[in-house]
N, C-alpha and C positions, 0 to 999 in steps of 0.2 A: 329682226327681233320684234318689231312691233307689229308685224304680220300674227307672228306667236300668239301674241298677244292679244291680239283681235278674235284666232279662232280662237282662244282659250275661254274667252269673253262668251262669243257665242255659244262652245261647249258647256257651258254651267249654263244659261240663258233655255239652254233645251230642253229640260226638265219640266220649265213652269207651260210652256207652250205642248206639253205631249195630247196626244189625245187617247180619249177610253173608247175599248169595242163591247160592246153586248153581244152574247150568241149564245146559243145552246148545244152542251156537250154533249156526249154519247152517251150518258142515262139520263138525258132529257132535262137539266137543271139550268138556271139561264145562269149566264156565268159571267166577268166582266175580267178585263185584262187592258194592259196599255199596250199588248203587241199584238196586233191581228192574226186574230185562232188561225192556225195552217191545217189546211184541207175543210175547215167548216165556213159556210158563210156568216160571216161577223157584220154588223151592222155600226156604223159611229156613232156615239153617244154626244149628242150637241148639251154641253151646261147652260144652269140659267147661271146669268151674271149674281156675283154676291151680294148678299144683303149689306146695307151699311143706314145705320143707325145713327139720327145724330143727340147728343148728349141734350137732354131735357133741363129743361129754365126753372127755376124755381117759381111755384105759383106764388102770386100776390093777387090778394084779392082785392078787386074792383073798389079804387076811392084809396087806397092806402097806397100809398108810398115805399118804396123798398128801404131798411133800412138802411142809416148810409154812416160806413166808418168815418172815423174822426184821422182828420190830415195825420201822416207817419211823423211829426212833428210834435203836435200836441197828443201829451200823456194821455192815455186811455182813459185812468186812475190816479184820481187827485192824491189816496193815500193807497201806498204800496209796501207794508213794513212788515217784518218778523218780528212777535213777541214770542216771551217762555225762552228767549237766549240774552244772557246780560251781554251788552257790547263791551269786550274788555272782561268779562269776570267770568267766573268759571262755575261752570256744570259737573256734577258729579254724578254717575252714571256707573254702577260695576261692571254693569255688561252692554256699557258702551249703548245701550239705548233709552233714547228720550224723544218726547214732543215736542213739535214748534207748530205755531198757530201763525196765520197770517191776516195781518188787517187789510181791509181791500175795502174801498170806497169807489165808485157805487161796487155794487156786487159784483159778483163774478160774471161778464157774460159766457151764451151756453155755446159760442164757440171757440173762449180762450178755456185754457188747462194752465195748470200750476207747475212748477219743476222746480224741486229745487238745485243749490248751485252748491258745491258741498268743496273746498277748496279750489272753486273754478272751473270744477268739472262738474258735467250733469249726476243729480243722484237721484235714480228712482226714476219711477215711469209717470208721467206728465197725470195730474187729476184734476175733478174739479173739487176738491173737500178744503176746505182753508186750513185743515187739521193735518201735519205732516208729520210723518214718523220718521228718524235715521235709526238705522239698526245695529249694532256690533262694529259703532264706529271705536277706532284708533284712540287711545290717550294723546294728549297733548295738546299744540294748539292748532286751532281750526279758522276758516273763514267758513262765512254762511251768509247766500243770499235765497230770492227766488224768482224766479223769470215767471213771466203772465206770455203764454203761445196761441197763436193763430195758426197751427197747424203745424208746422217746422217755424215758422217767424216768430222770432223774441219780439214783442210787441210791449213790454216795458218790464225792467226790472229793479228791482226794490234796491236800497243801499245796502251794501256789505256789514255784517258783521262777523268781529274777531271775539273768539274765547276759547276758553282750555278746558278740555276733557279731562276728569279726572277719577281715572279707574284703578281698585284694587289690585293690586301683583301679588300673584302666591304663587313662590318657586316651588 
């Protein structure tokens, strides 16, 4: 069994190791193939090895310092808060769309994004605007936060608030 196994190993293995012919067909066009042209002389095609590139540094210019995040410990943002939502009191909205603004001290930096958190799940696609729109949300009641992101990393978020949506019904 493990014989099997072995050529089996080697039989996929043989593809990456094949080699190319170069030759020239019978209406004289130079032609390339991985099996050696029969009845023509084929010549082997030696590759250069691959290019491999390696991933570039961010410049920082001469005397400056790069800057440097603050421990995953200490809050990014001293103030991290939703206004335009009473905590506890209710939104009226026909069609289920309204504003929320977010306070954020210091500002925004330009490589965190916004998201908000819309009963605990993500809503909306991460920005940097402190201005937040939910649209054609549900009647009833709601939690609302919003996460500050380093890329995929929740890097702080604001406290939750609760309140109730409240939309017209016509049967």
């Amino acid at each position: 069994m493990r014989v099997h196994c072995l050529y089996l190993l080697l039989l996929t293995a043989l593809p990456a190791a094949a080699q190319i012919y170069r030759y020239t067909d019978a209406h004289g066009n130079t032609a390339y193939s991985d099996q050696p042209p029969a009845g023509v002389p084929g010549q082997a095609v030696e590759l250069a090895p691959l290019n491999r590139i390696e991933a570039p540094r961010p410049l920082t210019p001469p005397g400056v310092e790069p800057e440097q995040t603050p421990p995953s410990n200490a809050p990014a943002y001293t103030t991290l808060e939703l206004s335009g939502v009473p905590n506890g009191g209710v939104i009226r909205a026909n069609n289920g769309t309204f504003n929320v603004e977010v306070s954020l001290q210091p500002p925004l930096h330009n490589e965190h994004r916004l998201r908000l958190l819309l009963d605990d799940q993500p809503y909306g696609l991460p920005g940097n605007l402190p201005s937040l729109q939910l649209v054609n949300i549900d009647r009833g009641e709601h939690r609302l936060a919003v996460q500050v992101l380093d890329g995929e990393r929740v890097v702080q978020q604001s406290p939750t608030l609760t309140f109730t949506l409240q939309r017209v019904h016509r049967p």
